[in-house]
C-alpha positions in Angstrom: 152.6 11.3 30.7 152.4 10.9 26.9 155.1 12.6 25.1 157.7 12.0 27.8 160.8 10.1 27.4 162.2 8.9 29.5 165.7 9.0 29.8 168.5 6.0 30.0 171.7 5.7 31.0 173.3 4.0 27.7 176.6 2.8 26.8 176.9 6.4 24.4 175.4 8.7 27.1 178.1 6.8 29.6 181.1 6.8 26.7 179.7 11.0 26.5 179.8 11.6 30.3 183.2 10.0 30.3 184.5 12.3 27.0 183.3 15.3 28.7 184.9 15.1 32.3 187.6 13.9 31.3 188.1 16.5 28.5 187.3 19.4 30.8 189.5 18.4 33.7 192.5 18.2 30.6 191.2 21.3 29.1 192.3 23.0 32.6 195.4 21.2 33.1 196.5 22.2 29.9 196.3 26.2 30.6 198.7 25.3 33.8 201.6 24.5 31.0 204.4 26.6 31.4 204.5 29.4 28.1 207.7 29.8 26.5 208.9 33.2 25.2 209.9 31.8 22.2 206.4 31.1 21.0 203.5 33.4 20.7 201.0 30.7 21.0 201.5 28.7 24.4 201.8 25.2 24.7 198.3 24.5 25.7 196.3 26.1 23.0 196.1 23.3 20.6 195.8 20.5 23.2 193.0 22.9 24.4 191.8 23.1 20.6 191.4 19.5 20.5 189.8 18.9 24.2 187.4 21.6 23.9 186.1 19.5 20.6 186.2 16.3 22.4 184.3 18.1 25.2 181.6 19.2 22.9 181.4 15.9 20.6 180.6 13.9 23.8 178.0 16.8 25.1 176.3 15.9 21.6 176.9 12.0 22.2 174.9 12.3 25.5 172.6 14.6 24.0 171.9 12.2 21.6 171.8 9.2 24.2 168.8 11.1 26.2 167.1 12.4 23.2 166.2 9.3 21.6 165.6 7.8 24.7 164.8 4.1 25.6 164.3 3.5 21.8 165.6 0.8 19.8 169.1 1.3 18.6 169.9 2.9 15.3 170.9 -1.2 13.1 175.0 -0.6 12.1 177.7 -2.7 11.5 178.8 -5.2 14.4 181.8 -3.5 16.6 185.0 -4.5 16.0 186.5 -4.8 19.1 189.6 -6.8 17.4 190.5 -3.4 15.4 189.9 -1.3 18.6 192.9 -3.8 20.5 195.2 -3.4 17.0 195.0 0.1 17.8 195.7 0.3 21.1 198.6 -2.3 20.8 199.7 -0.1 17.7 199.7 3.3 19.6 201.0 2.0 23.1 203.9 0.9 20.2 204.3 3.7 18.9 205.0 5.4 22.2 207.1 2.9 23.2 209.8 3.7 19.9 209.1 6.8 19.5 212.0 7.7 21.9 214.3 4.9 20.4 213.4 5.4 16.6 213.0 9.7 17.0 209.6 11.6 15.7 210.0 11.0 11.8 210.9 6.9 11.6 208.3 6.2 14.5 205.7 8.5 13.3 205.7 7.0 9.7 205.8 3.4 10.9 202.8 4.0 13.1 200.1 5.8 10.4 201.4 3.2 7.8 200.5 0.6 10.2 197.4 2.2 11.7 196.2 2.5 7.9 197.1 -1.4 7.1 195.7 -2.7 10.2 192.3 -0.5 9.2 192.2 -1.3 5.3 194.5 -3.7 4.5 196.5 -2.7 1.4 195.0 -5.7 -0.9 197.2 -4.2 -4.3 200.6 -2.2 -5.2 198.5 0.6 -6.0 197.1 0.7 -2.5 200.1 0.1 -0.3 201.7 3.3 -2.8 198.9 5.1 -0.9 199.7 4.2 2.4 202.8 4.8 1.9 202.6 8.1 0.9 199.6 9.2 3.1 202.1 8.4 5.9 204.8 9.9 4.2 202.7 13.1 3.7 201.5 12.8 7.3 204.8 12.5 8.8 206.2 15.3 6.9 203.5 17.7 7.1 203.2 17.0 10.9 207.3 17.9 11.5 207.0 20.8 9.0 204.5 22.5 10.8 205.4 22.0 14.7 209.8 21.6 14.3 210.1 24.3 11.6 207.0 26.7 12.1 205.8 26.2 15.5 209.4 26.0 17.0 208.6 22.6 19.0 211.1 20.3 19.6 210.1 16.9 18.7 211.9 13.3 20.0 215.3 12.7 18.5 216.2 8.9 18.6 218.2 7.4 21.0 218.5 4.4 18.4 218.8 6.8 14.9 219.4 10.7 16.3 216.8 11.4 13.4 
């Protein structure tokens, strides 16, 4: 048939696949979280905010995948699957002291790190940024959830901060 595409099974259309099941079967799991009386939004809604985006950003990525078909792929930068371990190494880190260091300390350490480890700071001027993105990050993040949103976030075993 001319005009027909025919459709493969790529790497993005099997990363999609993946990004949707996986965000739909969360997206239910988080409506089974208990609702506390003390806040009028439940604890699922944002987690549900943020799956039902996932869920519909790998729709699009398998979308994509069929669309263009068995075409040659789109030339971009080589991956950088070092960076992609850094990360995971950082974040299974950052889990791993956020109970000992509490919220604030492990929170800051881990977007200052996450932003060195994806553009190194190379001049004072630059690590003042990263130090004050994560500042700002860290900051912003408590404000909203500890002091408007009423959640209670880790307290240090190591700091009680």
């Amino acid at each position: 048939m001319r005009g027909f595409v025919r459709p493969r099974l790529t790497g993005d259309a099997v990363a999609g696949l993946v990004a949707v099941s996986v965000s739909v079967w969360l997206f239910f799991v988080a409506g089974d979280l208990p609702q506390s009386a003390l806040v009028p939004i439940g604890p699922g809604f944002y987690p549900r905010l943020v799956l039902g985006a996932t869920a519909l950003a790998g729709a699009a990525l398998v979308l994509r995948a069929f669309l263009v078909g068995s075409g040659a792929p789109a030339a971009g930068p080589a991956p950088n699957y070092r960076l992609v371990l850094v990360a995971f190494v950082l974040f299974g880190l950052y889990v791993t002291l956020l109970p000992l260091l509490g919220f604030r300390i492990a929170t800051f350490l881990f977007v200052a790190a996450m932003q060195s480890a994806i553009d190194p700071p190379r001049t004072r001027r630059a690590l003042l940024v990263v130090t004050l993105v994560a500042l700002g990050t860290t900051a912003v993040t408590y404000l909203v959830f500890e002091r408007y949103l009423y959640v209670l976030l880790p307290r240090g075993t190591w700091t009680d901060f």
